[in-house]
Short mmCIF file of the C-alpha atoms (twelve columns), coordinates in Angstrom:
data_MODEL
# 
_entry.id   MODEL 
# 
loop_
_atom_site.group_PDB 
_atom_site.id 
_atom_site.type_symbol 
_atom_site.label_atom_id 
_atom_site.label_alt_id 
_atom_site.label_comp_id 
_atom_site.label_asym_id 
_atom_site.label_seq_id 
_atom_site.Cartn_x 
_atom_site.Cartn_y 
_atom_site.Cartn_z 
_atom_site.pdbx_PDB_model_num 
ATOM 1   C CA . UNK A 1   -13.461 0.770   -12.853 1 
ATOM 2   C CA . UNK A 2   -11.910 4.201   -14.442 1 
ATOM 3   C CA . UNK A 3   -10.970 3.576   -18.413 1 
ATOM 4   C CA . UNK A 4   -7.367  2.251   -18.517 1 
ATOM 5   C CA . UNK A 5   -6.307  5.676   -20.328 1 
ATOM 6   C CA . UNK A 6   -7.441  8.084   -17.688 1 
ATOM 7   C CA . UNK A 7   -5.613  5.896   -15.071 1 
ATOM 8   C CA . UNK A 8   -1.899  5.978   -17.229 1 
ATOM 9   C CA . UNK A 9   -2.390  9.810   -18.121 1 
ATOM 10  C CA . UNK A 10  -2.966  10.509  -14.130 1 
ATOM 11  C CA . UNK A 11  0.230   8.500   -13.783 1 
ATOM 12  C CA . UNK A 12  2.421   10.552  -16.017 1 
ATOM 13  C CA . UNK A 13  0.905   13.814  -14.601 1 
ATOM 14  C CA . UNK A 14  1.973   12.448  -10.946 1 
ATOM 15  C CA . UNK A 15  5.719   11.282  -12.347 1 
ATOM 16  C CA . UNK A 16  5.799   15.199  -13.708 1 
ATOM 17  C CA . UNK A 17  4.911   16.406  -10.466 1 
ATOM 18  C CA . UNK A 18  0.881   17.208  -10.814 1 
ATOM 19  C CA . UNK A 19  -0.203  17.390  -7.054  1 
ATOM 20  C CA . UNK A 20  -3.842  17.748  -8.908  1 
ATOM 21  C CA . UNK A 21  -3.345  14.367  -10.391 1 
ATOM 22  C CA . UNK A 22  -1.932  12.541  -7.696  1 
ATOM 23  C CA . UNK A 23  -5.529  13.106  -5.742  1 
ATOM 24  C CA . UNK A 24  -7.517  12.412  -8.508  1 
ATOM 25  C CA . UNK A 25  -5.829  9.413   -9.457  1 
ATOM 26  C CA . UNK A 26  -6.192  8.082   -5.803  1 
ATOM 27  C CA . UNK A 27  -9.611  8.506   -5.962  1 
ATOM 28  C CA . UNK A 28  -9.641  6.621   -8.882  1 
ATOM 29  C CA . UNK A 29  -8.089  4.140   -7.604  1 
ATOM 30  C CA . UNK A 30  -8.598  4.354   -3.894  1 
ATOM 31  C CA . UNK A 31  -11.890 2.377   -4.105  1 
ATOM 32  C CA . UNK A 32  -10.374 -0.594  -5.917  1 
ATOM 33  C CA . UNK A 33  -7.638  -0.935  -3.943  1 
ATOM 34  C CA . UNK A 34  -9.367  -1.118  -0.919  1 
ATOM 35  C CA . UNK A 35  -11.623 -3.841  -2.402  1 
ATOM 36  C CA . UNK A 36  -8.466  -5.975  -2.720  1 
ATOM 37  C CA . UNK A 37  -7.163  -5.317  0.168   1 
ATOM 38  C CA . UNK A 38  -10.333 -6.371  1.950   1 
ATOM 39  C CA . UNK A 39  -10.397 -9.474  -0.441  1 
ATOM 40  C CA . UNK A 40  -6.781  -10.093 1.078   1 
ATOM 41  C CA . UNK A 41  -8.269  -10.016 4.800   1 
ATOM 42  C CA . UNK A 42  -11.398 -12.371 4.317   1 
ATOM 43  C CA . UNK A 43  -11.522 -15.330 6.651   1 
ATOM 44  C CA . UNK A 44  -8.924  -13.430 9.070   1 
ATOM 45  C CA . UNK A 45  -9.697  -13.176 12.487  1 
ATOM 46  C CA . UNK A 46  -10.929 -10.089 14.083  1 
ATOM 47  C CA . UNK A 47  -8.932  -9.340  16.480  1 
ATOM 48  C CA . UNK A 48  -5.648  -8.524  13.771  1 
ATOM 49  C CA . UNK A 49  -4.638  -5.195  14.240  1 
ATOM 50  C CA . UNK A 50  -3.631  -5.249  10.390  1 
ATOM 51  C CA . UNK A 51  -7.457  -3.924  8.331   1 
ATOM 52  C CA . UNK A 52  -7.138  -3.425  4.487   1 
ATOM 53  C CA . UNK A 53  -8.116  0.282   5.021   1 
ATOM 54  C CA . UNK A 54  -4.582  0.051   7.061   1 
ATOM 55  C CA . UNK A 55  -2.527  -1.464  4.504   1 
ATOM 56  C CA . UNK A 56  -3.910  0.761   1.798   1 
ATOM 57  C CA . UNK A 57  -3.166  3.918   3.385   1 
ATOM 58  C CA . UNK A 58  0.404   2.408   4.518   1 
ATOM 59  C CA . UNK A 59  0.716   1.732   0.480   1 
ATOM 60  C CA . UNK A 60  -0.120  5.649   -0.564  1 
ATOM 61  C CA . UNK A 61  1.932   6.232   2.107   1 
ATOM 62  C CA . UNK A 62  4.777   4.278   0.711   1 
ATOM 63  C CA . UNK A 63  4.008   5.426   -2.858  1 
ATOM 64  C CA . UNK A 64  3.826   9.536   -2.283  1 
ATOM 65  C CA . UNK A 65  7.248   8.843   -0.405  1 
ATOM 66  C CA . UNK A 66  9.323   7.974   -3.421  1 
ATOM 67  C CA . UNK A 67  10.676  11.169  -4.985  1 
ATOM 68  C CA . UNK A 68  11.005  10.401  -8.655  1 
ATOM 69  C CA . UNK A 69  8.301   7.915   -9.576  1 
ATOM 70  C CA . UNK A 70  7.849   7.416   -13.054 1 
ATOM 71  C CA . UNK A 71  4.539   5.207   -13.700 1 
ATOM 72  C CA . UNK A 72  4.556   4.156   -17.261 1 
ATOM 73  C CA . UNK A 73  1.221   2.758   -17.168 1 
ATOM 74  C CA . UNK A 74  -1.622  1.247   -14.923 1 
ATOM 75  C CA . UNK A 75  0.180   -2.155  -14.843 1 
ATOM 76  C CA . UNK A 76  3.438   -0.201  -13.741 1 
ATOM 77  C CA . UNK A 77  1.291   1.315   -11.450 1 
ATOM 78  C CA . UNK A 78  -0.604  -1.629  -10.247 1 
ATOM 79  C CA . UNK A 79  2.565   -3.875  -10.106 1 
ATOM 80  C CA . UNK A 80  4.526   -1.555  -7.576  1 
ATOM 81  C CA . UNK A 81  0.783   -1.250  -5.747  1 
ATOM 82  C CA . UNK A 82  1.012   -4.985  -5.404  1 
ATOM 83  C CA . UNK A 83  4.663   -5.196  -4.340  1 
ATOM 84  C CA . UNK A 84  4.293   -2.472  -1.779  1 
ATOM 85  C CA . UNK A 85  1.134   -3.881  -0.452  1 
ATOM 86  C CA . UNK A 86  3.431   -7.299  0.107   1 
ATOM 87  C CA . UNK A 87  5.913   -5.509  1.680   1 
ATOM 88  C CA . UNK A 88  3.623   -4.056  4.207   1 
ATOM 89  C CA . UNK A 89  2.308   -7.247  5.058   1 
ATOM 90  C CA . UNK A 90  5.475   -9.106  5.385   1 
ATOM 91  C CA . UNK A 91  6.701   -5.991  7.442   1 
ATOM 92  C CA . UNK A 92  3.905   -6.487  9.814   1 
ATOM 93  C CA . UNK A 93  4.444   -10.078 9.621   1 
ATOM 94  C CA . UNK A 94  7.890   -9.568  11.150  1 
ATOM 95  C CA . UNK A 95  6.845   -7.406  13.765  1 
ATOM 96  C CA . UNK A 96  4.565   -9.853  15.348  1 
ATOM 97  C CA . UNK A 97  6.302   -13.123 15.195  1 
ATOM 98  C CA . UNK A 98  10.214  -12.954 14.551  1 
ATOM 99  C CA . UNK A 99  10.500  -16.751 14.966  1 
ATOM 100 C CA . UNK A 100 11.146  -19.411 12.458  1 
ATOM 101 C CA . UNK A 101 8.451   -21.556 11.207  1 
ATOM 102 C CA . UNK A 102 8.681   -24.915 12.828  1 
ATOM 103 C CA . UNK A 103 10.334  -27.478 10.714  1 
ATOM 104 C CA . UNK A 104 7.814   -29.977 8.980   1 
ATOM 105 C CA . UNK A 105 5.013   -27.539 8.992   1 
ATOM 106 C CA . UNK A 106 3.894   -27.020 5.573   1 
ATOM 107 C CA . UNK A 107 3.005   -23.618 3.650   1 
ATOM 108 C CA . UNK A 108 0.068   -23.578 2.572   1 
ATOM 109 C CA . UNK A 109 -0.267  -22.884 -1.452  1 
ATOM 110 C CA . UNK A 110 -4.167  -22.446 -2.156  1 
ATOM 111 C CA . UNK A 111 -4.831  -21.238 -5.423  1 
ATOM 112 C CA . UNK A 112 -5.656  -17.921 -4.608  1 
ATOM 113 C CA . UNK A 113 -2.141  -17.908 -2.302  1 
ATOM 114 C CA . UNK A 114 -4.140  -16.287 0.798   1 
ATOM 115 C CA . UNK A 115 -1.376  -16.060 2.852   1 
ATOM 116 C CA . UNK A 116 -2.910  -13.520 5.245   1 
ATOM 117 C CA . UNK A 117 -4.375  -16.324 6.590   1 
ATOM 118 C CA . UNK A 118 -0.752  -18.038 7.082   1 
ATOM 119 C CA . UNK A 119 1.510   -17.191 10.539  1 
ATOM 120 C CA . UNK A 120 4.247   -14.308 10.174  1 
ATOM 121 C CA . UNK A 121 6.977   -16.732 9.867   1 
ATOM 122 C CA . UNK A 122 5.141   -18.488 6.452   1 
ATOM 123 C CA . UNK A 123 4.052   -15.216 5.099   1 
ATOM 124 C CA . UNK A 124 8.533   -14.441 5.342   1 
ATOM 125 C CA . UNK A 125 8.858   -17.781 3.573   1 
ATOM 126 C CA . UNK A 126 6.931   -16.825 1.178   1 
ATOM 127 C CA . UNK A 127 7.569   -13.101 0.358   1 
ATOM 128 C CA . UNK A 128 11.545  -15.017 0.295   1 
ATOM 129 C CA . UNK A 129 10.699  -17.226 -2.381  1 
ATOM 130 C CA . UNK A 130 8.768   -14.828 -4.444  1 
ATOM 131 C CA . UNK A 131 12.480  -12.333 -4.509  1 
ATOM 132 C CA . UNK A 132 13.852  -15.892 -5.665  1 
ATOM 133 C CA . UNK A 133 11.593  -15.659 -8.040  1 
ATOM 134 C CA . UNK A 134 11.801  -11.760 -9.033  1 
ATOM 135 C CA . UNK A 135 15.463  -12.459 -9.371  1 
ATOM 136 C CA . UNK A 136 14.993  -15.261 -12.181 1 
ATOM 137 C CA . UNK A 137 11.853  -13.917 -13.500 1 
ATOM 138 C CA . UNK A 138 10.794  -10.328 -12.885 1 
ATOM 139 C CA . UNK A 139 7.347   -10.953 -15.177 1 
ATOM 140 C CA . UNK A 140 5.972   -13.524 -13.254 1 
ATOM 141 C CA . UNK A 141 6.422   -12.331 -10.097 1 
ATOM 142 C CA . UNK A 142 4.287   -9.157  -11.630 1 
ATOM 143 C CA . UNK A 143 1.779   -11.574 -12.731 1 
ATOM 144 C CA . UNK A 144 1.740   -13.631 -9.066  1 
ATOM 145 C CA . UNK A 145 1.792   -9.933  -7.273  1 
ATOM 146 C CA . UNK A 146 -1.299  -8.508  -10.016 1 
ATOM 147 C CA . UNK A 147 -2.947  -12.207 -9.655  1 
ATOM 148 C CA . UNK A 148 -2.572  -13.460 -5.943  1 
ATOM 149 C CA . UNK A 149 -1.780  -9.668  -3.967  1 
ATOM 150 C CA . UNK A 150 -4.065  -7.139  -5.959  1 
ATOM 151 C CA . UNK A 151 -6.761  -10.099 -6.567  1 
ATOM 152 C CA . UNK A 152 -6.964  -9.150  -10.559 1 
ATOM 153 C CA . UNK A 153 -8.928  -11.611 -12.451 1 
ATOM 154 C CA . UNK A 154 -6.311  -13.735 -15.331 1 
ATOM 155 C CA . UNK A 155 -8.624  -11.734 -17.957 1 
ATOM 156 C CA . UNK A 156 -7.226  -8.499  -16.106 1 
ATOM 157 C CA . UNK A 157 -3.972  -9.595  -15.727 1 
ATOM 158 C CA . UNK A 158 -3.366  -10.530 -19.095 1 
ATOM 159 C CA . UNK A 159 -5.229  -7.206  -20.327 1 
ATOM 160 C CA . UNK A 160 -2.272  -5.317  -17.791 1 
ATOM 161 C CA . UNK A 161 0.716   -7.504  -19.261 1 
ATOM 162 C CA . UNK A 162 -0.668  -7.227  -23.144 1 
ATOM 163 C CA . UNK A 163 -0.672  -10.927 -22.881 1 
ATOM 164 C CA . UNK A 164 -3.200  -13.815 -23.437 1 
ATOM 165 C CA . UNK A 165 -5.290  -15.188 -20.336 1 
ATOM 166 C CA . UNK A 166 -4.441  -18.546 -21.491 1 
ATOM 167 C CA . UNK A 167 -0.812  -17.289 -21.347 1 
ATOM 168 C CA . UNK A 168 -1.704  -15.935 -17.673 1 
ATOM 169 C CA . UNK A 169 -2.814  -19.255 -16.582 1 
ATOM 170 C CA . UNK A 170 -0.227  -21.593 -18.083 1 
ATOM 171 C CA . UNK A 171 2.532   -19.245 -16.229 1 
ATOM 172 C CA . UNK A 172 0.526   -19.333 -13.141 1 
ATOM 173 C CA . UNK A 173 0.367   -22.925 -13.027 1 
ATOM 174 C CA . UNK A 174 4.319   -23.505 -13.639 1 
ATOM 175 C CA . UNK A 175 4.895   -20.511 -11.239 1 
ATOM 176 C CA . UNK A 176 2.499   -22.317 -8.338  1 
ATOM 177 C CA . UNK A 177 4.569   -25.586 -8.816  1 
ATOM 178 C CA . UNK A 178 7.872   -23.672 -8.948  1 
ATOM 179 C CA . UNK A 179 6.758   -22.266 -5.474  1 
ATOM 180 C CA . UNK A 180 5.426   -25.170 -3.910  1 
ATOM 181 C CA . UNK A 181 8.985   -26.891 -4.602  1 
ATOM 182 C CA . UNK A 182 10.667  -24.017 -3.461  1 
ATOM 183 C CA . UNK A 183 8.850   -23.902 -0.158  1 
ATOM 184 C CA . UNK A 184 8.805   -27.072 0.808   1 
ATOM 185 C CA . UNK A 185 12.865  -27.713 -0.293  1 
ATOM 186 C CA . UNK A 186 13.555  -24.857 2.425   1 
ATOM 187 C CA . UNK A 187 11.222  -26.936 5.084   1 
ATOM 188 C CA . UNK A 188 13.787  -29.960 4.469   1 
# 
């Protein structure tokens, strides 16, 4: 992986408008990316029209759309990567079953929260609670979207928050309970 500085000053050359950076930064980052994303897809079954080189692109797509983007550094960066990549998920998620889960039919929480796995209608529950949970806590939804969507390592995560990992994975822990009770009080 690129040194964390060339990332952020590729970032601030993009938010001032450096075409130049903007494709050397996704190649930086292209590779990685796609690694996650295909991390994201393991154990799903073939036939899903949804690849990680598809929800990639539809994330640089999403990203080279916003006008005034100002990255402040590669956890800024990595955090909206994260969030966007959820978003296309959940959108695609919609499109190909907009029915409610049935009632009694648990979410599954594995620690590694592979809900690509999970049918549209838990992959809405879910992308539901974590907004509940962006709402009350903006920094732990970064650390669930860097942990759990972008498939960072705690050590990473904690290097991208300037936190401890031991920090990472006591929040983690609380945050996995908090969503556990929060999916299974909207099954009731």
């Amino acid at each position: 992986m690129p040194e964390p500085g060339e990332i952020t000053v590729l970032l601030r050359d993009w938010s001032a408008g450096n075409t130049a950076a903007t494709e050397h930064l996704f190649e930086l980052v292209y590779p990685h990316l796609r690694k996650i994303a295909g991390a994201l897809f393991r154990g799903e079954r073939p036939e899903n029209l949804l690849q990680p080189t598809s929800v990639v692109n539809e994330l640089f797509l999403k990203l080279i759309r916003q006008r005034s983007l100002r990255f402040e550094d590669r956890e800024h960066f990595y955090s909206l990567s994260a969030r966007l990549m959820r978003r296309v998920l959940v959108d695609h998620a919609r499109s190909e079953g907009r029915q409610k889960r049935d009632a009694g039919i648990p979410v599954p929480l594995h620690p590694d929260l592979a809900w690509i796995d999970a049918r549209p209608a838990e992959m809405m529950d879910v992308d539901r609670v974590l907004n509940e949970l962006d709402q009350l806590d903006p920094r732990k939804c970064r650390m669930v979207e860097l942990r759990f969507f972008l498939g960072f390592t705690a050590e990473e995560t904690a290097e991208l928050m300037n936190t401890s990992k031991a920090t990472v994975d006591r929040e983690l822990r609380f945050v996995r309970g908090w969503l556990a009770d929060r999916l299974h009080s909207s099954e009731s």
